[in-house]
N, C-alpha and C positions, 0 to 999 in steps of 0.2 A: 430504209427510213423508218422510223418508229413512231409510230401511230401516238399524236397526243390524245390523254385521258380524258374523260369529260368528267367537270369537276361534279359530283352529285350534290343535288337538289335537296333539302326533306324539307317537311310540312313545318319545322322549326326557322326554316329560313323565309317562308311567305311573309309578307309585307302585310303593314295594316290596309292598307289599298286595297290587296288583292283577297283581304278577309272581308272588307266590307260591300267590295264588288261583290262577291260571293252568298252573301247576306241581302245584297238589293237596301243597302240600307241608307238612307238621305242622311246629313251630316246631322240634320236636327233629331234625327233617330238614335243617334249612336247612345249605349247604354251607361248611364253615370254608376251604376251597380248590378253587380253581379248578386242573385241569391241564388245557392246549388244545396239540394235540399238529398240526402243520401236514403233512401227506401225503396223497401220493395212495394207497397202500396201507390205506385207511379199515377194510377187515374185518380184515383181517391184523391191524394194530396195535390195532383193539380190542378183539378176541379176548385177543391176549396181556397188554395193559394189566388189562382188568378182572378177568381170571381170578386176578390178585392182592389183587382186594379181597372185601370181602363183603357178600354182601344186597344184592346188586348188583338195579336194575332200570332200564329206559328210562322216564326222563318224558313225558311228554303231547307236549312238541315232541321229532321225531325225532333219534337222534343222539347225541341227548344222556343220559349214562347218571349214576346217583347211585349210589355205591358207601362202603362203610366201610373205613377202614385205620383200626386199633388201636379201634375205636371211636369214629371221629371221620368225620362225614358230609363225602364229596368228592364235587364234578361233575368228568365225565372226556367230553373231547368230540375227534373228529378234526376240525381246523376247518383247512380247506388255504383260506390267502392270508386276504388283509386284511379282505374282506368276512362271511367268515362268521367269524374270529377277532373281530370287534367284535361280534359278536351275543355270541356265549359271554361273551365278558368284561365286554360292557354289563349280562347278566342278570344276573348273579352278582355281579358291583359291587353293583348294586341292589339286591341281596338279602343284604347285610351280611357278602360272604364276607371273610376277615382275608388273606386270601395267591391271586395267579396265576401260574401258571407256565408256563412254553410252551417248549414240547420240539417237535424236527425235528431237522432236516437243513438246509444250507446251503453255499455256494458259498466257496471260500476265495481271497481276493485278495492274499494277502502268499504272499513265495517261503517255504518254511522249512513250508508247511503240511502235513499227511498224512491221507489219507482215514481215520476212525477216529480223528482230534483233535478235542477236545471246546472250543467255544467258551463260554465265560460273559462274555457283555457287559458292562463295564462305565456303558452305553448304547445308545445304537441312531438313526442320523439317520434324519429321519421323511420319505419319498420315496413313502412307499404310498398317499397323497391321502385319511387318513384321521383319525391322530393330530393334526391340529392342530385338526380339529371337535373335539375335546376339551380343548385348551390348550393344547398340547404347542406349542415352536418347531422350532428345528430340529434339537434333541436331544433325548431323552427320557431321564432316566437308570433306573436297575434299583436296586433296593432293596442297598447296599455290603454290609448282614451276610447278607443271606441270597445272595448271592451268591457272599461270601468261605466262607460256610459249606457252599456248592454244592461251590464248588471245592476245598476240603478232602477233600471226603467222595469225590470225583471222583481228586485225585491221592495218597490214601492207598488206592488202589484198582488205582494205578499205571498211569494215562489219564493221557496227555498236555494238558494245560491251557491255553488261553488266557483271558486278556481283550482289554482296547481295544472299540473302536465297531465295531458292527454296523450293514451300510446296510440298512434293510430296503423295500424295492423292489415293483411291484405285480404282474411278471409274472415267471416264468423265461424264459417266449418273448422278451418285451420290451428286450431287450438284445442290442447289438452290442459287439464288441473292441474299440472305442471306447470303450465305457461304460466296461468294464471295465477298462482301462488306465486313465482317469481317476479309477475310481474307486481302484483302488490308489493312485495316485499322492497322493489323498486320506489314505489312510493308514486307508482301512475295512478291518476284519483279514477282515468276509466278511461275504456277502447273503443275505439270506430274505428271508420275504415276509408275516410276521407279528409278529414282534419289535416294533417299536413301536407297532404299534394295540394290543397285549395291554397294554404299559407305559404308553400313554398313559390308554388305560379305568380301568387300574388306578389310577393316577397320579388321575387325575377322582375317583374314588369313595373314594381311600382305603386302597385294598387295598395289600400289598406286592409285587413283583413282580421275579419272578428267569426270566430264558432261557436255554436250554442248549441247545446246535446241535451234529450231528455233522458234521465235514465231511468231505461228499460229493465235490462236483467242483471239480478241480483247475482253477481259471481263467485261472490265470497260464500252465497246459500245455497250456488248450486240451483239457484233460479233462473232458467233460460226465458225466451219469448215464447217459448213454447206453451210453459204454463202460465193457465190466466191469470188475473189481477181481481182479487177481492172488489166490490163495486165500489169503492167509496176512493181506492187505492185506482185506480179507473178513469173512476173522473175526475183524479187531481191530477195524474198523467195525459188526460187530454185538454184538461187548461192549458197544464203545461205546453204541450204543442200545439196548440193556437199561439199563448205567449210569445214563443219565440219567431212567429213571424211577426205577429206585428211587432217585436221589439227591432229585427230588421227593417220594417217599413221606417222607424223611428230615426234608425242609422244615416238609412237613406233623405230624411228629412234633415238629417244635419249637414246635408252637403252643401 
């Protein structure tokens, strides 16, 4: 007699139930947005992140913090690169959030760029070997009004604004001036390394989903993070990322 199979499990098949059991989280808890914030400065920008909301606490998985703007329950996570940005964004898909947004830093591959210009994708091509487990092809687009409404709130603030496509890629190490010369030539305005698994998860579940990049290094000069920022180039870079979270709290105010 031959032994029936057991059918396997994965953590793609849990239930929003048994994600919110899991979280200990009451129905009036559950998060109306997601914000997943890609860097390596993980204490620094959560300190300053959450010190803007309230009734702030960390849930049961580390990292991950549940906060209130205006009275409307959000998750706030530093999730650096593709693998741990589809954790944040799979959980909270799953758990009926309405909006994700994903905030960093990124590489700028068109000439005309400046460190302290705020990119807002109008998509993202999906290169990270992760967005297409989710459906995604080779583009993944970003929610047009909550974006158009990013960028508003972003250039009435007097930050310089982009769109166009974002390549979003799986390493910063992982690339040579090859890459990068092609990838301009592609006509990608600039890379991170979260941008599309965040739109693709969201894209899967429903959610709407807006990116906001400050760019950092200069790729086309051969300017990495490594080398500093003149002072004045400095401190328009870190208006810039301030801007972009609260132009996310803003998002989140439109819900």
């Amino acid at each position: 007699m031959t032994a029936k199979l057991r059918v396997a499990r994965s953590i793609m098949d849990l239930t929003a139930g048994e994600w919110q059991g899991a979280l200990g989280l009451r129905d009036a808890d559950l998060p109306v947005a997601l914000i997943s914030e890609g860097t390596w400065w993980r204490e620094q920008r959560t300190k300053e992140r959450l010190a803007l909301l309230d009734d702030v606490q960390e849930l049961p998985f580390p990292d991950i913090f549940l906060g209130r703007w205006h009275g409307k329950p959000v998750a706030y996570c530093c999730a650096y690169g593709a693998p741990r940005a589809v954790e944040v964004a799979h959980l909270f898909g799953s758990l009926g959030a309405d909006l994700a947004v994903q905030i960093g830093s990124c590489g700028g591959l068109q000439q005309g760029l400046a460190p302290g210009d705020i990119i807002v994708p109008d998509d993202a091509a999906c290169e990270e070997g992760i967005a297409r487990i989710y459906g995604s092809g080779d583009l993944v687009q970003s929610d047009p009004q909550g974006s158009d409404r990013a960028r508003a709130f972003l250039a009435n603030r007097d930050h310089v604004v982009h769109g166009g496509t974002n390549l979003t890629w799986f390493s910063i190490f992982a690339q040579d001036g090859g890459m990068v010369e092609e990838w301009h030539e592609a006509g990608y305005v600039s890379v991170d390394m979260e941008t599309a698994t965040t739109l693709a998860v969201a894209q899967h579940f429903g959610m709407a989903a807006v990116s906001m990049l400050v760019v950092w290094d200069e790729l086309m000069h051969g300017r990495s993070f490594l080398d500093p920022l003149e002072p004045a180039r400095q401190a328009e870079f870190d208006r810039s990322y301030e801007a972009i979270f609260a132009a996310a709290l803003e998002l989140v105010d439109g819900l």
